[in-house]
C-alpha positions in Angstrom: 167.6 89.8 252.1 171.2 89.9 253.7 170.5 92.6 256.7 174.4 92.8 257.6 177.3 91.3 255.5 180.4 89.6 256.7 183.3 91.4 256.9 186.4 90.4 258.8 188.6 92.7 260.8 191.8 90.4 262.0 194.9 91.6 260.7 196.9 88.9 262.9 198.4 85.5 261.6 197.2 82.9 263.4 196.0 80.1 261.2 193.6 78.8 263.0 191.9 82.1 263.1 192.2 82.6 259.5 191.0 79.6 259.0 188.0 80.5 261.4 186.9 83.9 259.0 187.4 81.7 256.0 184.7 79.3 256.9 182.5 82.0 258.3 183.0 83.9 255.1 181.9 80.8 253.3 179.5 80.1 254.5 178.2 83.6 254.4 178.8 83.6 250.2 176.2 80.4 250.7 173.8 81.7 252.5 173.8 85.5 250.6 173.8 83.1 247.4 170.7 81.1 248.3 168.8 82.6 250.6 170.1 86.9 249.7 167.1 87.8 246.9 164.3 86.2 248.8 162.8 89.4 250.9 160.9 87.0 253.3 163.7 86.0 254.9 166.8 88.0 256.8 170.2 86.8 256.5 172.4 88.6 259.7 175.9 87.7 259.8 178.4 88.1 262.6 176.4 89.8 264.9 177.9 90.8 268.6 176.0 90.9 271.7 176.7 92.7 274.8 175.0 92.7 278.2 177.1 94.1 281.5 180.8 92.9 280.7 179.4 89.6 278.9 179.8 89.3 274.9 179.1 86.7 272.1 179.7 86.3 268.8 177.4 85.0 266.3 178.5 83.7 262.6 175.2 83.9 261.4 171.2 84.4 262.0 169.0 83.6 259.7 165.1 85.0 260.2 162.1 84.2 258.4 158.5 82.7 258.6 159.2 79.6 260.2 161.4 80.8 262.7 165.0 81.9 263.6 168.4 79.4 263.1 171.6 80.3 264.4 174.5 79.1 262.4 177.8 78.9 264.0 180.6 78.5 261.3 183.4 76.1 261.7 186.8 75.4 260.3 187.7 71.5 260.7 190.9 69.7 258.8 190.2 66.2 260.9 187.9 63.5 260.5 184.7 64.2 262.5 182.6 61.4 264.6 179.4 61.8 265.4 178.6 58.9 268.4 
């Protein structure tokens, strides 16, 4: 079940933002695609969180039985290590 869709609101042109909300809406499609139909699990994407004058951003949650994953969305055009 997708509990909140994605849905930019940058009108700028930076390209490495736009390339940010492309990969977060990607991933999005992916996750409403595999995971949208099944009711036992919640799909929550780009969810804000305030507390005082501190505030994150998070691509994406995803809730069901097993437990709760947080996906953070990335946008990469080098080759990646991983040591």
């Amino acid at each position: 079940m997708i509990g909140k869709s994605y849905k930019s609101t940058y009108k700028g042109t930076d390209k490495r933002i736009i390339a940010g909300i492309a990969a977060e809406e990607k991933m999005g499609f992916f996750l409403k695609r595999e995971l949208g139909l099944d009711p036992r699990c919640w799909v929550l994407n780009n969810i804000r969180l305030k507390k005082d004058n501190q505030t994150c951003q998070l691509d994406h949650i995803v809730i069901y039985a097993g437990g709760i994953v947080i996906i953070e969305s990335k946008s990469v055009s080098e080759e990646i290590k991983v040591n």
